[in-house]
N, C-alpha and C positions, 0 to 999 in steps of 0.2 A: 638247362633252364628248368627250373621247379615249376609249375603248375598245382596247385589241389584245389579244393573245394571244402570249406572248414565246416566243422557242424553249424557256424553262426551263417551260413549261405553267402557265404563271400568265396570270390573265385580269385586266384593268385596268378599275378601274370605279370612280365615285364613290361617297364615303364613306356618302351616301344610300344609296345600294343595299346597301349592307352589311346594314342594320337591325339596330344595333348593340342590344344591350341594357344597361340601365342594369347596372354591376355586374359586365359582361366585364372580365375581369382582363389588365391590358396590360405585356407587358415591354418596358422602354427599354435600348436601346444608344446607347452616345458614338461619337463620330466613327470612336474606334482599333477599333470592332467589340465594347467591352470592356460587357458585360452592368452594369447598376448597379445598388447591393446593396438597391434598393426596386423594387417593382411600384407598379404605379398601375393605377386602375380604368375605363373608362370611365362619363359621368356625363351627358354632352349634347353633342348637335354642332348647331352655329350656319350652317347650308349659308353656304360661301363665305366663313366671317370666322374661326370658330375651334369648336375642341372643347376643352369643360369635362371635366376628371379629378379624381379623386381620391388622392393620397397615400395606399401603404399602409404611412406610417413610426409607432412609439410618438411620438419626438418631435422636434421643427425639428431636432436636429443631425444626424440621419438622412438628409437628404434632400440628394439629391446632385445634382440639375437644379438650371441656372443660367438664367437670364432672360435671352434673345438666343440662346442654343445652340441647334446642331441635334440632334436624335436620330431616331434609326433605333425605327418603336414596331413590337414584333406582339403578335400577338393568337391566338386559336384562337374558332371559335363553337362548335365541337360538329361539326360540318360542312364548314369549312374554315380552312385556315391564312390572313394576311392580314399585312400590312405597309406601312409606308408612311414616308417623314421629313419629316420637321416640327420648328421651332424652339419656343420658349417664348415666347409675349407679353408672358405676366404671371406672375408667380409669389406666390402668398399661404400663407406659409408657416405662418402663424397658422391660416388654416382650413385649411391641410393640400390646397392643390388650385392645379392650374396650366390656365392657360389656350394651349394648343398653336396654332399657326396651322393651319388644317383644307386639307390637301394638293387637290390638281388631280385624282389619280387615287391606289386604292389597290391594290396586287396581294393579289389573291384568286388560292390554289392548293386546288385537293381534297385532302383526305388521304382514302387506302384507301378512298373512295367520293365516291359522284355523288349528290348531293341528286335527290332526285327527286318528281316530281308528281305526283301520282293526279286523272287525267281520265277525262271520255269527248268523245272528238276525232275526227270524222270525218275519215278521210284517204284516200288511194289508194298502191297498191303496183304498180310495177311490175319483171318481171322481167326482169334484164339481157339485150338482144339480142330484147326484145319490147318489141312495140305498144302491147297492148293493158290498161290499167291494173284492178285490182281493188281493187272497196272494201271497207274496213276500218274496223277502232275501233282508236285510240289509247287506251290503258288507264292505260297508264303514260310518263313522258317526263322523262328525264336531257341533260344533255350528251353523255353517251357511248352511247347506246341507249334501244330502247326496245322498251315490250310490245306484243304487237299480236290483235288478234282478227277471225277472220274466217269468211268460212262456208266457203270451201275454203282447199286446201293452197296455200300461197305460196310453196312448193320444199321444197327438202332441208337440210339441215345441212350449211353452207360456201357455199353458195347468195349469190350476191351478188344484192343491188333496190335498186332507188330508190324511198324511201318521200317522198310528195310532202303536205306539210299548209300550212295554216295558223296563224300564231300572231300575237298582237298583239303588238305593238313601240309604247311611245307612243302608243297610245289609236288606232294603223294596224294594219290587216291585211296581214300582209307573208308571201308565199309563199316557203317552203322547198320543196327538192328535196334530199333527203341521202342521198349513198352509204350502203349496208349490207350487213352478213355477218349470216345467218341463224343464231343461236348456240343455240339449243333449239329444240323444237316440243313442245307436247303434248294432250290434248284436254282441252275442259270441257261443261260445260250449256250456256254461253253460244255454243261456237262452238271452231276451232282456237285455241291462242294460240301466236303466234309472239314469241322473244324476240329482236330482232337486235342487232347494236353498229355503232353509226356506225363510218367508215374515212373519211380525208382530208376532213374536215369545212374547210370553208373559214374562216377566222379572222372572219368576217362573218355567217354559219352560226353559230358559237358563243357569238357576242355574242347575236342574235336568241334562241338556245335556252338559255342562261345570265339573260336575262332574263325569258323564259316561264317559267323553271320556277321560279324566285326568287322569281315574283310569286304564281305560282298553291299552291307547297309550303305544306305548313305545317310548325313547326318538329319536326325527331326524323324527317323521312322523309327515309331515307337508304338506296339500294341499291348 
C-alpha cells in the first residue's frame, strides 16, 4: 500500500481508511476538469475490485457518465477534503447507480482543521539541547499538535521539544520522536497543560500519526 504526503499537503491513503459513509455525497469531473450536471452518492466499496454509487439524477436522460470513462470524484467528510479517479465498469441506469473501479490510493487534504483524538498516552518530553526526558500525558493528538499534561513546566512559549510516544501502526507499536513549538501553557486540577504544534514532521511521521488518530477519533472531533 502507497502512503505519502505531496508538496500540495494532501496525504494518500487507501479508500478503507477513508471510512466512507453510506450517503456522502460525491462530485464527478470529466477528463477536461469540466464538473457534470449530477452528483452521485457514495453506497459501498468492494476493497480492490470496485465502489457502488448512487445517481443523484430525476431521470435516465440526466445522467451524464458513460461506461469505460475516467472521472476525477471528490468528496468532503465533515473533516476532510478527498479525491481520487476512477473509471466506470458498469453503468445501470435503470437503478440509477454505477459501479466505479476502486483506485490504488485516495488524496485526503484537512480543510481549516486537524481531526483529532482524545486519549490518555503516556509519553516523554524532552527539551531541546537537553538530556534529560519528562514524563507526561498525551490528552489530545492531531497531525499537527498536540495537548499535553504534566506535573511541571516543559518551558516557555516558542520553546522548541521533542515529544517522544508511541502509537500503533498495524496492530505494531511503532516509536515516534516529533519536533515541537510550545504554543500555549496554562494550569488545571489535573496538572500543567502544554499545547505544542508539530514543525518538520517527517512524511513517515505523518502517515503513522494520520493513522493513530483516524483510528482512535470518533467522528465531529475536530481541533
Amino acid at each position: 500500500m502507497n502512503h505519502e504526503t505531496n508538496s500540495a499537503g494532501h496525504v494518500e491513503v487507501s479508500i478503507q481508511e477513508l471510512r466512507l459513509r453510506p450517503g456522502t455525497e460525491l462530485k464527478i469531473l470529466d477528463s477536461k476538469g469540466r464538473m457534470l450536471g449530477h452528483k452521485a452518492q457514495f453506497v459501498a466499496v468492494f476493497a480492490g475490485k470496485s465502489i457502488l454509487t448512487s445517481l443523484l439524477v430525476n431521470n435516465t436522460k440526466m445522467i451524464e457518465i458513460r461506461a469505460g470513462d475516467s472521472y476525477l470524484i471528490k468528496g468532503f467528510t465533515g473533516k476532510y477534503d478527498f479525491s481520487f479517479t476512477s473509471s466506470v465498469l458498469q453503468l445501470d441506469s435503470a437503478q440509477f447507480n454505477a459501479r466505479f473501479s476502486c483506485p490504488d490510493t485516495v488524496a485526503v487534504k484537512f480543510v481549516r482543521s486537524h481531526l483529532r483524538a482524545d486519549l490518555e498516552l503516556t509519553a516523554t518530553v524532552t527539551a531541546k539541547g537537553m538530556s534529560n526526558p519528562t514524563a507526561i500525558i498525551v490528552k489530545d493528538l492531531s497531525i499537527g499538535g498536540a495537548g499535553l499534561v504534566s506535573s511541571e513546566a516543559l518551558g516557555n512559549i516558542g520553546d522548541r521539544i521533542n515529544l517522544s510516544l508511541q502509537v500503533e501502526f498495524e496492530k505494531k507499536n511503532v516509536d515516534l520522536t516529533l519536533a515541537a513549538i510550545i504554543k500555549h501553557i496554562s494550569e488545571s486540577f489535573s496538572g500543567i497543560r502544554t499545547g505544542v504544534e508539530f514543525e518538520s514532521t517527517s512524511q513517515n511521521d505523518k502517515l503513522m500519526l494520520y493513522y493513530c488518530v483516524n483510528t482512535l477519533s470518533e467522528p465531529g472531533d475536530i481541533s
